[in-house]
RODO-239927 format. One record per residue (C-alpha): residue in one letter; x, y, z. Coordinates in steps of 0.5 Angstrom, whole numbers, plus 500, padded with zeros to 3 digits. Layout:
// residues N
AXYZ/...
//
This chain:
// residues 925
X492533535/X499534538/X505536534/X510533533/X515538534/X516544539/X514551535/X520555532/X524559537/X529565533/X534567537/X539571533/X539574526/X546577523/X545582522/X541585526/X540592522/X540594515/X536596509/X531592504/X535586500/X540585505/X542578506/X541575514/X543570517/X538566521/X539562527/X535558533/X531551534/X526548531/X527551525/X524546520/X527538519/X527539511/X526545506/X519543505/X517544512/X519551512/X512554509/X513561513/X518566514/X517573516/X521579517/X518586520/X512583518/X514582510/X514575507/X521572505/X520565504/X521566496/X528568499/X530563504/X534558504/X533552509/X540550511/X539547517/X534546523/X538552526/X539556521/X536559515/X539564510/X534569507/X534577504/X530582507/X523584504/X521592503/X517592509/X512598512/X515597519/X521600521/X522595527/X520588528/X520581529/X523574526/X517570526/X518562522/X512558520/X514550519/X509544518/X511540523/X511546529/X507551526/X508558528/X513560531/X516566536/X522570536/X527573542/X529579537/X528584533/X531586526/X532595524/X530597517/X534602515/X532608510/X535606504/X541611501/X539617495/X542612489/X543618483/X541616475/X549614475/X551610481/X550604481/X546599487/X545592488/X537592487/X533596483/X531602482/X525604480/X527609474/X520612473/X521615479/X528619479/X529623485/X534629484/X539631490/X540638488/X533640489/X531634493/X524634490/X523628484/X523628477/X518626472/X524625467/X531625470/X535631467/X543630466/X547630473/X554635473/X555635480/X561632483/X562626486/X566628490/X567635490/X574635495/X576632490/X582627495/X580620496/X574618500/X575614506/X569611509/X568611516/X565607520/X561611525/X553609526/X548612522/X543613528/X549616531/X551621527/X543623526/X543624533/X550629534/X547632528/X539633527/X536635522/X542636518/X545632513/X551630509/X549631502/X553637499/X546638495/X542638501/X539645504/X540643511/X547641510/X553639515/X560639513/X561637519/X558630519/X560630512/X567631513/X566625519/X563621514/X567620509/X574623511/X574621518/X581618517/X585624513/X590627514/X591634515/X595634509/X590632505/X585636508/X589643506/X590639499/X582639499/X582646500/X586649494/X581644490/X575647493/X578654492/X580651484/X573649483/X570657485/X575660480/X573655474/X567658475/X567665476/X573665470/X568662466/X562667468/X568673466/X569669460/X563669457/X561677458/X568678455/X565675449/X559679448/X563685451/X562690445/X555687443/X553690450/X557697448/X553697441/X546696445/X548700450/X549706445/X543705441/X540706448/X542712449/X541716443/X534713444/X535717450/X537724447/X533724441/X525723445/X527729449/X530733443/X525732438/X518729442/X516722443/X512721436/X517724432/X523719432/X518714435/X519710427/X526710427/X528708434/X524702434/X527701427/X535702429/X532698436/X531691432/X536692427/X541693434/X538687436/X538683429/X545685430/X546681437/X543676435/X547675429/X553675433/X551670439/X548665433/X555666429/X559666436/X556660440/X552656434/X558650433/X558650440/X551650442/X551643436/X557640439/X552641446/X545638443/X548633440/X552631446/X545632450/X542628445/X547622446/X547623454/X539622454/X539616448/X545614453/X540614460/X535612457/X538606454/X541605462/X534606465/X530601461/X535596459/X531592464/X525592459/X530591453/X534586456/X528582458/X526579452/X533575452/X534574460/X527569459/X529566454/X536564457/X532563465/X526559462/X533555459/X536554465/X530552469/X529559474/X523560472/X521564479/X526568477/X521569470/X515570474/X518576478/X522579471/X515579468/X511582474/X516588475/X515589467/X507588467/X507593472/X511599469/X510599462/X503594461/X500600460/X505604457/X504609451/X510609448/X511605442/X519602443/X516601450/X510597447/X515594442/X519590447/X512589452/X510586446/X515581445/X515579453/X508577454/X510573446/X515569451/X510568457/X506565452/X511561450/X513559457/X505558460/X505552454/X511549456/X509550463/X502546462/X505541458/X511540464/X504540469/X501534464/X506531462/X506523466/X511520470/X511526475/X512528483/X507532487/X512537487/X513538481/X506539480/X504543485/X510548483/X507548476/X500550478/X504555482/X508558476/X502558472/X497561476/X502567479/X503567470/X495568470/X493562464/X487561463/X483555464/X484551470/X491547470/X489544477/X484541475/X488539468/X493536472/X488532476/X484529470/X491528468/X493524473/X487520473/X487518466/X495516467/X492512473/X487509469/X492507463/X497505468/X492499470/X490497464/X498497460/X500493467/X494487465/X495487458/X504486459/X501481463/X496477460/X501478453/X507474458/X502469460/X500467453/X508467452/X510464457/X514459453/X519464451/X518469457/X522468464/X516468469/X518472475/X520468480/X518470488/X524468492/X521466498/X528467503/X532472500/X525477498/X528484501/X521487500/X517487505/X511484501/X506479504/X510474499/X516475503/X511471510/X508466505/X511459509/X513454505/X507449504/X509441506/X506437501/X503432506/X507426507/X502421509/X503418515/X504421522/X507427521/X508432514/X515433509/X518439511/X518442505/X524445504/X526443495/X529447491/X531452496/X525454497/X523457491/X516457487/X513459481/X509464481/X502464477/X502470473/X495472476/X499473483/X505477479/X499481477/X495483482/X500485486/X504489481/X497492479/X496493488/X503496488/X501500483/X496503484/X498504492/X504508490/X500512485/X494514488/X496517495/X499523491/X493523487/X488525493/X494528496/X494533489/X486534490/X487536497/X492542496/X486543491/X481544496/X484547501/X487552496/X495551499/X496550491/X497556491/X500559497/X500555504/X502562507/X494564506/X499570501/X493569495/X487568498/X484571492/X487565488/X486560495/X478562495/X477562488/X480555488/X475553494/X471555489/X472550484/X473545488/X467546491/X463545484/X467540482/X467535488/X461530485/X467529478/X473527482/X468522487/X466519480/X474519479/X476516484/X470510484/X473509477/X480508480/X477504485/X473500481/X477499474/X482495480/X477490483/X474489476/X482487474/X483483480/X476480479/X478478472/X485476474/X482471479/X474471479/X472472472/X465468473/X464474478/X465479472/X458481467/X459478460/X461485457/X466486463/X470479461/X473482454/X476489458/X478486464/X478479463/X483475457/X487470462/X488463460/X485459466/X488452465/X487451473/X485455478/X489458484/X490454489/X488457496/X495458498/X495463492/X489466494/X491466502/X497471499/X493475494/X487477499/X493478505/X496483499/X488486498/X488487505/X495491506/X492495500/X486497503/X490499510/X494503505/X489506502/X484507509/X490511511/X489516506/X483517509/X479516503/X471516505/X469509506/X464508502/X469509497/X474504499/X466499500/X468495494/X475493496/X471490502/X466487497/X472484493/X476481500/X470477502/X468474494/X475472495/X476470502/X470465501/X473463494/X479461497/X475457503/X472453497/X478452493/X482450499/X476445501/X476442494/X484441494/X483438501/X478433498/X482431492/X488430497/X484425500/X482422495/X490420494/X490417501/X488411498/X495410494/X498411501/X495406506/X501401507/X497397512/X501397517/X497396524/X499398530/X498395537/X490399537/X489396530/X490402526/X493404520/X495411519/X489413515/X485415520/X491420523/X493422515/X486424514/X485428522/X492432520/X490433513/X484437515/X488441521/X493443516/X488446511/X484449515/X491452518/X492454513/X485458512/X486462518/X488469517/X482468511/X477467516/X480472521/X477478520/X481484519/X478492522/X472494517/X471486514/X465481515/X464475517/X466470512/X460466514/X455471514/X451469507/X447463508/X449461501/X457461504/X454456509/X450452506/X456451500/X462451506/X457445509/X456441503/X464441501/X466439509/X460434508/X464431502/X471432504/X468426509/X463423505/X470422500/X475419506/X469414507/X468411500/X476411499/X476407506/X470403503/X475402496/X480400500/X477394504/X473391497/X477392491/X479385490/X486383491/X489383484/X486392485/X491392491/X499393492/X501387495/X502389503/X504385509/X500386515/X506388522/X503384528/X505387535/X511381538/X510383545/X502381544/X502373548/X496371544/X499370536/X495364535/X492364528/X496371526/X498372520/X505370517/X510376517/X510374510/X503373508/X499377504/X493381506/X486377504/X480381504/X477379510/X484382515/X482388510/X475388512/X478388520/X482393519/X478397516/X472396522/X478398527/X480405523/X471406523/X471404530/X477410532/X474414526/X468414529/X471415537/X476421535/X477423529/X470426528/X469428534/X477432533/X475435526/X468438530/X472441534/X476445529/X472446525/X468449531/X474453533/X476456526/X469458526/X465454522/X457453521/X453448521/X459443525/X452439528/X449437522/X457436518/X458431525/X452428524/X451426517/X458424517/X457419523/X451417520/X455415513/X460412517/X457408522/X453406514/X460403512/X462400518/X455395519/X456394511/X463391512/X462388519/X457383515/X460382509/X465380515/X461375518/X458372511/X465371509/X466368516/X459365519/X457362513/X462356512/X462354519/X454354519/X454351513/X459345516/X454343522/X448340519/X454335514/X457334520/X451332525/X448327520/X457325518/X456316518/X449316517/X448318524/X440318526/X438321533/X432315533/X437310533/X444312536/X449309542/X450312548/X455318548/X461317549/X463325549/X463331544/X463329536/X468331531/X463336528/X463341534/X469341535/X471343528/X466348529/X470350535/X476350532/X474355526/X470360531/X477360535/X481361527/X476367528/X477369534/X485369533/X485372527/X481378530/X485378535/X492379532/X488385528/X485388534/X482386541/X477390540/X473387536/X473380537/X467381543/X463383537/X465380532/X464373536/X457375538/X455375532/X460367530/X456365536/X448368534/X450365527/X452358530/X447357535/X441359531/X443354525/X444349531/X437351534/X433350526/X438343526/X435340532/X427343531/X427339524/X429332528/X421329527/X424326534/X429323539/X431317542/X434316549/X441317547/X439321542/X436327546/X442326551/X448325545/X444332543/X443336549/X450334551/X454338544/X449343546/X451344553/X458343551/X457350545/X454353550/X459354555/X465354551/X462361548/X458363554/X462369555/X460372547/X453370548/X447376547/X439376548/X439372542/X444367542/X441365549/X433364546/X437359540/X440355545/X434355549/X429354543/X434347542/X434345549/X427345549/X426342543/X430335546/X426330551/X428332558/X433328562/X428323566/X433319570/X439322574/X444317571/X443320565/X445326568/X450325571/X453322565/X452329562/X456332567/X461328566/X463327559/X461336559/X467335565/X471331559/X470335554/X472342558/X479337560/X482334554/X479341549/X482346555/X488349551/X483350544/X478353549/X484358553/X483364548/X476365551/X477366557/X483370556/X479375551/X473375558/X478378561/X479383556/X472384555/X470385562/X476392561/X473395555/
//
């Protein structure tokens, strides 16, 4: 994997020299883009990043650690570049002799003195007499190098208590600036000192002058009385007189030095009670310096206070000491509660926890607050969700008083799905949609909707930093991400290790407290019967319709996007998947079923208004009713990376089937309503005629009502469109969006369809051939009239002409409504006629010449008037009639026939001139 960044480069560092805790600057590239980036620094090999400053990303500030090397590079360790080089090197100096009195910018380990007289340690530091500053004029550093100096004078050395020191380099030290003036001044000092001394010496032997005189006579005559008298003989006396000498010596010094020698302890005792105090004021002034820290929050400085403390007096056996000690590890406890309770304490960042776990651990409490904070952190979660849905629930049952949220759909700053969510056109019914745009935009959100993408929003923001929390605790970076504590990093590992079966089961309890909220909120019939009281509790007064659902699983979605890229195991984030599937086939029913209660509401729109092809706008309205539905399903049907096929259950096939079957099924009853309700049941509609159409002849008056068989035309007329392209259309979508089962859908559609469509094609042809039918037989037999005995034809009776006349009305009025139609409509006119006229001429017992002729005569002329709507069965009636009449035996009776059919043709040409028009229209279609 490539970084992101190029690797740090130190290319200067000011300065370049000096001793342990000076303060550097450090410059170079690269150096870490924030404070949380820089998670190493190195200097001659010690770690300073306790110390460092981020600045910038070409400088840091830090100080100097006590490092082993005396030379060494800069090495800067950040996040996004790892570890980086340097192109120069930092000098640790020797640190300079700090005597008990002088004072130094870092501490001084006490316990340890070192004694610049002898040049040797000291287990307890005697008061220091010496000088400091033996020429006694004012010291005036100069400003020649150390290593300098060390070469012109090797193995010499500047302090005046030193055994190998160097006036020389002394003087260039400290007086390189002195004028020689001062230098001579410096001498009578020096030369005041040496007199100082030895008149003390002088003073001192004066003092006790005649006690040496005394004792040196009481020797003598020791002396003087061995030799005399022998050795044995005065050996009593003398040693007698030699302790009273002594006694008398001892008396005198005592009476002459005893104030002085009082004055000198108690000064000594002081001094000591005073070194001490200064020595260990650390551990005395500690007990207050944490309480004021822990105030003020440094508790990095705390931690470093106590370590120093535990590490020079956690053994000690001195009982002021242990006092103190005591009293500091009491405020260390103190601090570990508070810490702890900082560490659980909820709302908090992963910072924040992680230096608190770090603050704990370097104070060694016990237990394991890592793995507190995580259950922690877990609980807080789980309550977070269940308080999200009770606020919501409560506000939902409240909703009277409480102002709902409302989703602003143009000014939603948030980038949330919502915000994408298109304003849906309620469906105007006719050739194009409303565009929506009421009430700038603005909708009611349900309170499951509100919910669900608070919990979603919720459990985002939440659970990244939670895993994030966990990892650190794997890899031990909790600790350290420096590999500084690898003892705590291992024993962490450790923990992890045995503890990674109890947070899986936490983060599936995360994972499913959030799909069983959700299901409750949206999916309650899904949830278990003891389930429903604990995530369930909204009031469903109606379901989401599929807009809402269409933005509630485009919100699942992003979360588990969010959530996938956390690189959380698949399986646990399976159930989210399971969750997006149940809703994504929710939403597909819902939205089917809303789809059929729209269609139901089509039949409250038909204006029946027809245009040129005889088409109201009911077919268009339903097409574009399903296309905007499954529109609107598309990015449910889509499949995003990792989801299933919507379709992939038998079940969601079968049920997505029925419900498209119905949808059509719903359409077909309302059309069927529509054309056979009676006309009280209807709006009164008036039935738009193409002008520009020559034949108008029987077409209905502008402002004419609709009877019920113009409703049954135009009815045919939208089943004849319906069944040659809007089915086949809505196949076609359904094929591209993905559906299953489109041949059986198409099938069982068509099938009830072309059901409707011959149902009220006869109850068209009742209404319309029966009266026409029933009117032949009164009109043969009109005056008595008897085919035995009857008069020469003298051409086409009356009857057959009204006949003619209402087929024509059928014909015009079919026409107007369309031209498609009248082939068939007439067909089944004329089948109907030439077959009632067929049984009328087969029930005559017999004919008379004039008689058969007067019969074949308005055969012949109905024949050829309607010849171009004759079928199979039309052709057998007429031919059954004929042959049921006596042939013509003479020519002139043909030729009489001839003539009146000729007749008849020329007087009836107008009335007859729609049937040839409609032959030419026929023969096109």
């Amino acid at each position: 994997m490539s970084r992101a960044r190029q690797p740090p480069l130190v290319t200067g560092i000011s300065p370049n020299e000096g001793i342990s805790w000076t303060k550097v600057t450090i410059r170079g590239e690269n150096l870490g883009t924030g404070p949380t980036d820089l998670i190493g620094l190195t200097i001659c090999g010690h770690n300073c990043l306790l110390t460092a400053e981020w600045m910038s990303a070409s400088k840091i500030v830090c100080r100097v650690g006590q490092a082993k090397n005396d030379k060494g590079d800069i090495i800067v360790t950040t996040k996004s570049g790892g570890k980086g080089t340097s192109t120069v090197s930092f000098k640790l100096l020797k640190p300079e002799k700090i005597g008990i009195l002088d004072q130094s910018a870092v501490w001084v380990d006490e316990m340890n003195y070192y004694d610049m007289r002898t040049d040797k340690n000291k287990g307890i530091p005697p008061l220091s007499l010496r000088p400091a500053n033996p020429l006694g004029i004012e010291i005036d550093k100069g400003r020649f190098p150390q290593k300098d100096l060390e070469a012109l004078f090797p193995g010499m050395s500047a302090d005046f208590t030193s055994e190998n020191f160097s006036a020389a380099w002394y003087l260039i030290e400290n007086h390189s600036t002195t004028s020689f003036d001062q230098l001579k001044m410096a001498v009578v000092n020096l030369k005041k000192q040496a007199n100082k001394k030895n008149e003390g010496s002088l003073a001192y032997v004066k003092g006790g002058l005649s006690t040496f005189f005394e004792a040196q006579d009481a020797l003598s005559a020791i002396h003087q009385k061995l030799e005399a008298d022998g050795t044995e003989k005065v050996e009593g006396s003398m040693t007698q007189k030699l302790e009273n000498v002594l006694n008398r010596a001892s008396n005198t010094a005592d009476t002459l030095f005893q104030e002085v020698l009082g004055r000198k302890d108690k000064a000594d005792s002081t001094r000591n009670a005073l070194n001490v105090l200064q020595r260990f004021k650390f551990l005395f002034n500690l007990p207050l310096n944490i309480e004021r820290n822990i105030q003020k929050g440094d508790y990095d400085v705390v931690i470093n206070d106590y370590e120093k403390a535990k590490s020079l007096f956690g053994k000690t056996e001195v009982q002021v000491f242990k006092k103190y000690y005591a009293e500091v590890e009491t405020r260390i406890e103190a601090l570990r509660k508070l810490l702890l309770d900082k560490l659980l304490e909820t709302p908090s960042t992963l910072h924040d926890q992680k230096r608190y776990i770090r603050y704990l651990s370097d104070l060694h409490a016990p237990g394991d607050p890592a793995w507190q904070c995580i259950g922690a952190q877990h609980q807080w979660i789980l309550q977070l969700m269940h308080n999200c849905k009770e606020s919501y629930v409560k506000e939902q049952k409240g909703n009277s008083l409480l102002h709902s949220p409302m989703l602003d759909l143009d000014s939603d700053v948030r980038p949330s799905p919502i915000g994408h969510l298109s304003q849906t056109a309620s469906l105007k019914r006719g050739s194009s949609f409303q565009s929506g745009r009421d009430d700038a935009w603005r909708y009611k959100a349900p309170q499951q909707v509100v919910f669900v993408e608070k919990l979603t929003k919720l459990v985002v923001s939440q659970l990244p930093n939670f895993w994030k929390l966990w990892i650190s605790y794997v890899n031990g970076s909790l600790f350290s991400e420096t590999a500084e504590k690898s003892g705590q990093m291992e024993r962490s590992k450790k923990n992890a290790r045995q503890r990674q079966n109890d947070f899986k089961k936490m983060i599936q309890e995360v994972m499913h407290s959030l799909i069983k909220l959700i299901r409750g909120a949206l999916l309650p019939f899904s949830l278990r019967e003891g389930e429903s009281r604990q995530y369930g509790g909204w009031e469903m007064k109606s379901e989401l319709s599929g807009q809402w659902l269409t933005h509630v699983i485009q919100t699942v979605r992003l979360s588990s996007e969010s959530l996938t890229a956390l690189e959380i195991p698949n399986d646990m984030l399976q159930i989210i998947q399971d969750l997006i599937l149940d809703l994504r086939v929710r939403c597909i029913i819902v939205t089917l079923q809303h789809t059929a209660e729209d269609i139901k509401r089509l039949a409250e729109k038909e204006d029946w208004v027809v245009d040129n092809e005889g088409l109201t706008s009911l077919p268009s309205q339903f097409e574009q009713c399903i296309i905007h539905s499954l529109q609107s399903l598309k990015t449910v049907l889509d499949c995003k990376p990792g989801e299933a096929s919507v379709f992939q259950q038998q079940k969601t096939q079968e049920d997505v089937c029925q419900l498209s079957i119905g949808i059509t099924q719903v359409f077909i009853d309302c059309m069927e309503q529509l054309s056979t309700k009676p006309d009280g049941d209807i709006d009164t509609a008036h039935l738009a005629v193409d002008v520009s159409s020559p034949d108008l002849f029987g077409s209905i008056h502008e402002d004419s009502s609709l009877s019920s068989e113009q409703r049954l035309l135009i009815a045919l007329s939208n089943c004849r469109y319906l069944e040659r392209h809007t089915f086949l259309n809505i196949a076609e979508h359904f094929e591209k969006h993905g559906f299953q089962g489109v041949e059986k859908i198409t099938q069982v559609s068509m099938e009830s369809l072309k059901e409707l469509d011959q149902r009220l094609f006869e109850m068209y042809i009742e209404s319309k051939a029966d009266p026409i039918v029933g009117s032949l037989e009164p009109g043969i037999y009109a005056g008595y009239f008897d085919w035995k005995d009857c008069l020469v034809p003298a051409g086409v009776r009356n009857y057959l002409k009204e006949a003619l006349v209402n087929i024509i009305a059928v014909h015009a009025e079919v026409f107007t409504i369309s031209k498609d139609l009248v082939p068939r409509v007439m067909s089944r006119i004329v089948e109907a006629v030439s077959e009632e006229l067929s049984r009328l001429m087969q029930c005559v017992s017999s004919f008379s010449k004039n008689g058969a002729l007067q019969a074949r005569l308005e055969i012949c002329a109905l024949r050829d008037t309607v010849a171009i709507y004759l079928t199979p069965e039309s052709n057998s009636s007429f031919k059954q009639a004929l042959e049921a009449l006596p042939q013509l035996s003479s020519g002139t009776d043909k030729k009489l026939l001839e003539e009146l059919l000729n007749k008849f043709k020329s007087s009836m040409h107008l009335q007859l001139t729609c049937f040839q028009a409609s032959s030419s229209a026929m023969m096109k279609t």
